[in-house]
TINUMI-514013 format. One record per atom (N, C-alpha, C, O): x, y, z. Coordinates in steps of 0.05 Angstrom, whole numbers, padded with zeros to 5 digits, always signed. Layout:
% residues N
XYZ...
//
This chain:
% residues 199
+01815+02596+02185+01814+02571+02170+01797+02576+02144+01776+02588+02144+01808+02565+02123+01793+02557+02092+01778+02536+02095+01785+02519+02111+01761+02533+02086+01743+02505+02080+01749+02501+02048+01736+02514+02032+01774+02481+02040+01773+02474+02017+01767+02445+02013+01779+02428+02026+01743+02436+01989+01743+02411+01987+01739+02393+02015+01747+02370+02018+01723+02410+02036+01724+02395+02056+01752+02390+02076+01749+02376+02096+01769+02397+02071+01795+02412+02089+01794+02432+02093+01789+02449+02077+01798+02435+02118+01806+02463+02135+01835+02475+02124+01854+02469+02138+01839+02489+02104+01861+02501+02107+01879+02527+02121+01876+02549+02110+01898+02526+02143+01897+02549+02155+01922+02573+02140+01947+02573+02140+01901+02590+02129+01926+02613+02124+01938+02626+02141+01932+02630+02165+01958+02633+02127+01976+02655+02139+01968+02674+02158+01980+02674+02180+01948+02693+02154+01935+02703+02168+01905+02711+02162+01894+02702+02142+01894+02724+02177+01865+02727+02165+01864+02759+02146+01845+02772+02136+01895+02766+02147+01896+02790+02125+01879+02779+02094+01876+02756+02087+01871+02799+02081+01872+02802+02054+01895+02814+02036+01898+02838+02035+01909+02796+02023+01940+02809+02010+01931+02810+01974+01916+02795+01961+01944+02830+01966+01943+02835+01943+01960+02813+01928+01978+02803+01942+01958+02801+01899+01978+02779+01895+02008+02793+01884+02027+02778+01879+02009+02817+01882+02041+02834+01889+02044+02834+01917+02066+02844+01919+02038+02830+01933+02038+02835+01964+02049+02798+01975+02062+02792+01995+02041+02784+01958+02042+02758+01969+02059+02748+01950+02064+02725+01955+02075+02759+01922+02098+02755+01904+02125+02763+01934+02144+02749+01941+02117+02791+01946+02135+02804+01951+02148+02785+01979+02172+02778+01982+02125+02779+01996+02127+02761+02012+02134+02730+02007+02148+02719+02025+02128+02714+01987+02140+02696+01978+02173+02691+01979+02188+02676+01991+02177+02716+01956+02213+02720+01953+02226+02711+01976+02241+02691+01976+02221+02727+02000+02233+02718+02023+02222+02699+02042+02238+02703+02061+02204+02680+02051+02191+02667+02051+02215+02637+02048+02226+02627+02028+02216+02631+02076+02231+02599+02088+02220+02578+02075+02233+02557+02074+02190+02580+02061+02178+02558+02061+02157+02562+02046+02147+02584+02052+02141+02549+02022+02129+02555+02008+02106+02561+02019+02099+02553+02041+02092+02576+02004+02060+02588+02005+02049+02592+01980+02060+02600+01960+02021+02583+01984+02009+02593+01956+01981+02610+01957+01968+02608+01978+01972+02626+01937+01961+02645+01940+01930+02640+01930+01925+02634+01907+01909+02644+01955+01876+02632+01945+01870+02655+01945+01882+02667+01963+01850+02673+01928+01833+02697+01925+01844+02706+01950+01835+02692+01969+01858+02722+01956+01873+02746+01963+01889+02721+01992+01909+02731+02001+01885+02703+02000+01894+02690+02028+01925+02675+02020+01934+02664+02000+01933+02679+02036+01967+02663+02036+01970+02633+02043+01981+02632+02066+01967+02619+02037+01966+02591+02050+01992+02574+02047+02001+02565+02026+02002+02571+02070+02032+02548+02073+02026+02524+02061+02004+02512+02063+02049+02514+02045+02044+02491+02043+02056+02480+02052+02077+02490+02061+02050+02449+02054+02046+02427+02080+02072+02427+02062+02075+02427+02038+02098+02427+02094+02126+02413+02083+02126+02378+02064+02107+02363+02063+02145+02373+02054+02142+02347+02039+02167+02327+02050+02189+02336+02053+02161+02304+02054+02175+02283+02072+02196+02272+02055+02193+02281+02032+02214+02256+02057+02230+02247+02043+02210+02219+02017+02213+02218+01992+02198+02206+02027+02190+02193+02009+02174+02209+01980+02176+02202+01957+02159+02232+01991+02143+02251+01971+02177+02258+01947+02180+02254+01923+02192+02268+01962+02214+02279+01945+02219+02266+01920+02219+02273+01897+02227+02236+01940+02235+02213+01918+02214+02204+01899+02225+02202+01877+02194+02199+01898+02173+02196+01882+02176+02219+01865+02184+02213+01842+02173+02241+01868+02174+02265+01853+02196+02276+01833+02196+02291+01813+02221+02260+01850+02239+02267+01822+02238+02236+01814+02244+02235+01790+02233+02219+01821+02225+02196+01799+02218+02197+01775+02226+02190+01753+02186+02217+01790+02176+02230+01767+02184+02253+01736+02184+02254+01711+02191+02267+01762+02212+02292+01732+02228+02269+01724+02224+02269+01699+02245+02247+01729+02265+02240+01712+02258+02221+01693+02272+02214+01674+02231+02211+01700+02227+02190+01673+02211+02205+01652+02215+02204+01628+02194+02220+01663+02187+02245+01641+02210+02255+01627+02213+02244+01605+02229+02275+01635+02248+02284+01622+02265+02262+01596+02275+02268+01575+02263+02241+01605+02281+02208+01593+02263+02204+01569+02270+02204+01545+02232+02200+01581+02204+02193+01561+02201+02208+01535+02191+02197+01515+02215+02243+01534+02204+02258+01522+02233+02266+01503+02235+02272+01480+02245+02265+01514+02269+02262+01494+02270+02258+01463+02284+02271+01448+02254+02238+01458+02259+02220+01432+02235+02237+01411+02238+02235+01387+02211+02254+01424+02202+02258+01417+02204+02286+01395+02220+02304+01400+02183+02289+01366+02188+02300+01352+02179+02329+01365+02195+02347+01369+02155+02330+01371+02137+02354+01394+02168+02356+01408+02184+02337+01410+02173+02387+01420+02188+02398+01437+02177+02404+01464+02167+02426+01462+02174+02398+01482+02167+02397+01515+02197+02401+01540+02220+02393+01546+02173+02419+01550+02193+02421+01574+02190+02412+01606+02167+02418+01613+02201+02402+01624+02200+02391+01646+02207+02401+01662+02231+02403+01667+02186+02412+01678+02195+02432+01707+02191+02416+01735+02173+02399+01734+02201+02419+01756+02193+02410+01783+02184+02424+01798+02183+02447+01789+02174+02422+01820+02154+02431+01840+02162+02455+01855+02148+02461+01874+02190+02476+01850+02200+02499+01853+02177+02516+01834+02172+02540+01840+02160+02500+01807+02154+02530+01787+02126+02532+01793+02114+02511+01794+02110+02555+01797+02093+02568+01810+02076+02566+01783+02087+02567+01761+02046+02562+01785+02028+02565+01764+02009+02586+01774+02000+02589+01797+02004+02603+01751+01981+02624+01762+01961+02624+01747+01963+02628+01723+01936+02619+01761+01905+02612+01745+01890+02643+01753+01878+02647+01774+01893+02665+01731+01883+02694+01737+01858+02685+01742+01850+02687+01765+01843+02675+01726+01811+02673+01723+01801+02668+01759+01782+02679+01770+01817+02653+01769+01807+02645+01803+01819+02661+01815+01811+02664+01838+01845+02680+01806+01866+02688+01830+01870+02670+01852+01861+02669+01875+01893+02652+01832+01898+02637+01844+01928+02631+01837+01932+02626+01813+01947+02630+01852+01975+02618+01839+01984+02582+01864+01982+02574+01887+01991+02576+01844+01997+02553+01869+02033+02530+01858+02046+02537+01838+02037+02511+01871+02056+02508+01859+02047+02461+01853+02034+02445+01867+02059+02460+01836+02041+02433+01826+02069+02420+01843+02083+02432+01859+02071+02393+01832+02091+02379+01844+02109+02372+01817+02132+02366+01823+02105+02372+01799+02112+02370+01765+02093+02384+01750+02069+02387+01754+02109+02393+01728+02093+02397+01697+02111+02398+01678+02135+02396+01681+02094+02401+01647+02106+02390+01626+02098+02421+01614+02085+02436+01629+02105+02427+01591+02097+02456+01581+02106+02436+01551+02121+02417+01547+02085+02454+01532+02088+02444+01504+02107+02473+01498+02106+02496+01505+02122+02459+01484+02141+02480+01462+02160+02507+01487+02184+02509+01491+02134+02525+01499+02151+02548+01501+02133+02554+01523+02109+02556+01519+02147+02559+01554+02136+02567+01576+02134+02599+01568+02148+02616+01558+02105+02596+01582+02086+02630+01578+02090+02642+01609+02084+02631+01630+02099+02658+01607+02113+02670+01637+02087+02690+01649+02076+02705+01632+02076+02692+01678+02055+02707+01678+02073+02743+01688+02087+02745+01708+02067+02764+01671+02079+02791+01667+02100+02789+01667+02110+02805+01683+02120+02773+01652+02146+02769+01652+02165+02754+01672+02189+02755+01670+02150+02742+01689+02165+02735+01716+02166+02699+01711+02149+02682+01708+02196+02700+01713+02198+02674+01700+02198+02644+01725+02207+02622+01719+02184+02651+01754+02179+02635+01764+02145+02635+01767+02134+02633+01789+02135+02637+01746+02102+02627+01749+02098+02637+01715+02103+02658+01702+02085+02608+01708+02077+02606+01686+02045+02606+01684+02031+02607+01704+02037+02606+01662+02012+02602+01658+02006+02582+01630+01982+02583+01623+02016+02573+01620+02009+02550+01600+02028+02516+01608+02048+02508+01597+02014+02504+01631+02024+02473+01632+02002+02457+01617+01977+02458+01618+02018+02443+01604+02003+02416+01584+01999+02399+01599+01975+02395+01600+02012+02384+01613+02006+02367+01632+02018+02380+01664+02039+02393+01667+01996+02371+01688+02010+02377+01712+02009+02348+01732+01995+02328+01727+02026+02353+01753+02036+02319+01771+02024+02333+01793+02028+02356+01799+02009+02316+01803+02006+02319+01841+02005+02296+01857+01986+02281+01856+02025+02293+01872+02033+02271+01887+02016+02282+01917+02015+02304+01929+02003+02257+01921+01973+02245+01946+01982+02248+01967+02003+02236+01972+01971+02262+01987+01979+02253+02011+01957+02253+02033+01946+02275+02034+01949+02239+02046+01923+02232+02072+01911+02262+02072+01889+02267+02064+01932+02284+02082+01919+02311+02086+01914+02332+02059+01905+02354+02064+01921+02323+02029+01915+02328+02009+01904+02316+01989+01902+02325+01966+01894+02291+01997+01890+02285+01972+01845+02284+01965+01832+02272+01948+01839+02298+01980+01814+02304+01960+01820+02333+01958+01807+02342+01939+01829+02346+01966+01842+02376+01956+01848+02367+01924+01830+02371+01906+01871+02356+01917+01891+02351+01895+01872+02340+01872+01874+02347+01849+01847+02317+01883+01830+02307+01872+01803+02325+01859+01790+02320+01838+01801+02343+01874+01775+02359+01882+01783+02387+01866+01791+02393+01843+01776+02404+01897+01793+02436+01879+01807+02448+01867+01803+02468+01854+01827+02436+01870+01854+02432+01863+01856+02430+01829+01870+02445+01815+01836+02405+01819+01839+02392+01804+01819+02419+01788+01832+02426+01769+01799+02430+01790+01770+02445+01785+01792+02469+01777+01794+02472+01753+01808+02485+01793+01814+02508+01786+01839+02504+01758+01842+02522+01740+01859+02474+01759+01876+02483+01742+01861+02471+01710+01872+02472+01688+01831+02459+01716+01820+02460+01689+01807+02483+01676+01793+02479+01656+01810+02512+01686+01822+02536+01682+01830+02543+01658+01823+02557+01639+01858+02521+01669+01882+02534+01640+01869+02526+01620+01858+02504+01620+01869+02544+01599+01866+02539+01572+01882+02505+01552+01876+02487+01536+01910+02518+01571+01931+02503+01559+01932+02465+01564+01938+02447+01548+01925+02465+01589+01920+02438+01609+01907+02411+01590+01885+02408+01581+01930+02393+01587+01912+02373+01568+01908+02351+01586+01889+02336+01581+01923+02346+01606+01926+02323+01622+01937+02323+01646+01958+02335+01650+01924+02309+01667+01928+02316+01691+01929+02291+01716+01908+02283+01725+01949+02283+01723+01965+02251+01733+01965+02271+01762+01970+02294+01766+01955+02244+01780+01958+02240+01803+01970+02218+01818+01961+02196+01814+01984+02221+01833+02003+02195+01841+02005+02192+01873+02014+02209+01888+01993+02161+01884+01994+02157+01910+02021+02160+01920+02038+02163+01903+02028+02161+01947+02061+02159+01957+02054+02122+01975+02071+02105+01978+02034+02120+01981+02036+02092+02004+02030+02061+01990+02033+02039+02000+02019+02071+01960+02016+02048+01946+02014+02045+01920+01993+02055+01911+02031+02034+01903+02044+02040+01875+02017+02039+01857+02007+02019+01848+02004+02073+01851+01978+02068+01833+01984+02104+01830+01991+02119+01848+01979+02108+01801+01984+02133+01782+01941+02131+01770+01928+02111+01768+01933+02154+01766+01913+02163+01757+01926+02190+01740+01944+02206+01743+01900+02180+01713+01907+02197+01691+01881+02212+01693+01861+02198+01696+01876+02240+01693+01848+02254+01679+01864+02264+01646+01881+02281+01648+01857+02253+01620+01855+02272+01601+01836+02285+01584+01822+02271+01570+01835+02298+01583+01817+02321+01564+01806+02314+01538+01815+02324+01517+01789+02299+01537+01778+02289+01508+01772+02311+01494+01781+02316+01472+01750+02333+01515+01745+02360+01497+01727+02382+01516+01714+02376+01536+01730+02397+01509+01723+02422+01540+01698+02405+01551+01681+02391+01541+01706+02414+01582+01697+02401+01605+01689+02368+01605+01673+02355+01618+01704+02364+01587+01705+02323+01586+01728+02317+01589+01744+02322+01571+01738+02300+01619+01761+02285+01622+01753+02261+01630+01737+02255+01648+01771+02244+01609+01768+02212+01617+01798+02201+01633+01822+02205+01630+01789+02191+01645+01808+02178+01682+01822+02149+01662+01811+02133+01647+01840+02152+01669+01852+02122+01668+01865+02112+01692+01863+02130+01709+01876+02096+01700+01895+02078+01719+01921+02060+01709+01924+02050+01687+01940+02059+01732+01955+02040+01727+01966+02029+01752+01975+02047+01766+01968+02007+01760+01969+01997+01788+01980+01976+01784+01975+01961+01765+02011+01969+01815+02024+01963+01818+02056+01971+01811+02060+01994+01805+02076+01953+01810+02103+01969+01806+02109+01954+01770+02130+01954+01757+02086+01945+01764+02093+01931+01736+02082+01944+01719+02085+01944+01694+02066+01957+01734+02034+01982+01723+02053+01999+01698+02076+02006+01702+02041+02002+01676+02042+02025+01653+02013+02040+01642+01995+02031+01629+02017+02066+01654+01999+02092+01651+02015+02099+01623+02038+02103+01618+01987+02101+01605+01992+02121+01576+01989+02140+01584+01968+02144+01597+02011+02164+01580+02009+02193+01587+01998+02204+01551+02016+02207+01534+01967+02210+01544+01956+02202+01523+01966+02235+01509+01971+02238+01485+01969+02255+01530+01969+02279+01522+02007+02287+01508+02015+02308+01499+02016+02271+01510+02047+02260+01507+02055+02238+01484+02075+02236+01470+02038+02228+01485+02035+02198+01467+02070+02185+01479+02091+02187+01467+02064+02175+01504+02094+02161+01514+02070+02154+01540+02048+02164+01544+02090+02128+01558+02075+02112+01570+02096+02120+01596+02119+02128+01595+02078+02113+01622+02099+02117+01639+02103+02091+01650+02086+02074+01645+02122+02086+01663+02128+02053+01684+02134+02053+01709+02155+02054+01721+02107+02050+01718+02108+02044+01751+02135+02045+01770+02142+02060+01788+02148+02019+01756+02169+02018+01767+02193+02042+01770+02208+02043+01790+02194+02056+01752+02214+02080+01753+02203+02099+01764+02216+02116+01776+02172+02101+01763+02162+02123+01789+02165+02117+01816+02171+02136+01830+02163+02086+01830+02170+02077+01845+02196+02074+01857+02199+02074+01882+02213+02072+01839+02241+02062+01839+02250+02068+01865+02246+02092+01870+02264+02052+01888+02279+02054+01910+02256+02057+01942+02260+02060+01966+02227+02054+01919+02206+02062+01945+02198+02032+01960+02188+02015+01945+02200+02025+01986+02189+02003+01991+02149+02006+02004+02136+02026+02011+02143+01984+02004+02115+01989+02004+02113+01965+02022+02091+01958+02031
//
């Protein structure tokens, strides 16, 4: 067991894997895992409600950003982020990349420059997502903004980056709720993150 953030997380095994050793194992790999200073750790499968919230998400982002003059890109929770400084790779639940995804050694499923990243809450993650989670991907250089989103009750939290190691939190709560995504300059609407969820 890990002690992260006050969760027990149980890896893979009590091996130490090299992070080529845990690329190689991934590839074939039923089910995701992500990689803590040398440990393999499963991640917790995701339920049908997490799904739907999550491409809620990618799709009003993708819709939001459209119009915009800045060029951004919209990935889902398949693309792997790797934080060298922690050795750490993990996979977010959304992100946004300004202009041009930075691939880590050429491998075009793990990046290393997201502008904004999404992590959708859940009872057994969410002071992880809140906590360590949150500590290692302020890391990236690139990271301007960083949204967290409940699944059991319609409320989005913003951290953005005023200026190294200063993030100011915003809220937006209910299904009428509009979160400024500030690092975007576009707003998001409860309701379309919500959309089809009952509560």
């Amino acid at each position: 067991m890990v002690l992260i953030t006050g969760i027990l997380r149980k890896p893979r095994s009590n091996k130490l894997y090299t992070h080529d050793e845990y690329l190689r194992i991934e590839e074939k790999a039923k089910s995701k895992n992500e990689f803590y200073l040398g440990l393999i750790i499963p991640k917790a499968g995701s339920k049908a409600i997490h799904n739907e919230i999550s491409a809620n998400i990618t799709t009003a982002l993708k819709i939001a950003i459209r119009g915009l003059k800045q060029k951004y890109l919209v990935l889902n929770s398949d693309q792997k982020i790797r934080i060298d400084s922690e050795d750490t790779t993990v996979y977010p639940d959304a992100l946004v990349i300004c202009e041009k995804p930075e691939f880590w050694k050429g491998r075009e499923d793990i990046i290393v420059n997201p502008y904004v990243i999404v992590e959708m809450l859940s009872k057994s993650t969410q002071n992880y997502d809140r906590g360590e989670k949150f500590m290692l991907y302020q890391r990236l250089p690139s990271l301007k903004e960083y949204i967290v989103v409940e699944q059991h009750t319609p409320l989005v939290e913003s951290w953005y980056q005023l200026e190294e190691n200063t993030w100011q939190k915003t809220a937006a709560q209910g299904t009428d709720g509009l979160l400024s995504i500030r690092s975007l300059g576009i707003t998001l609407c409860l309701d379309e993150v919500y959309e089809h969820i009952d509560f």
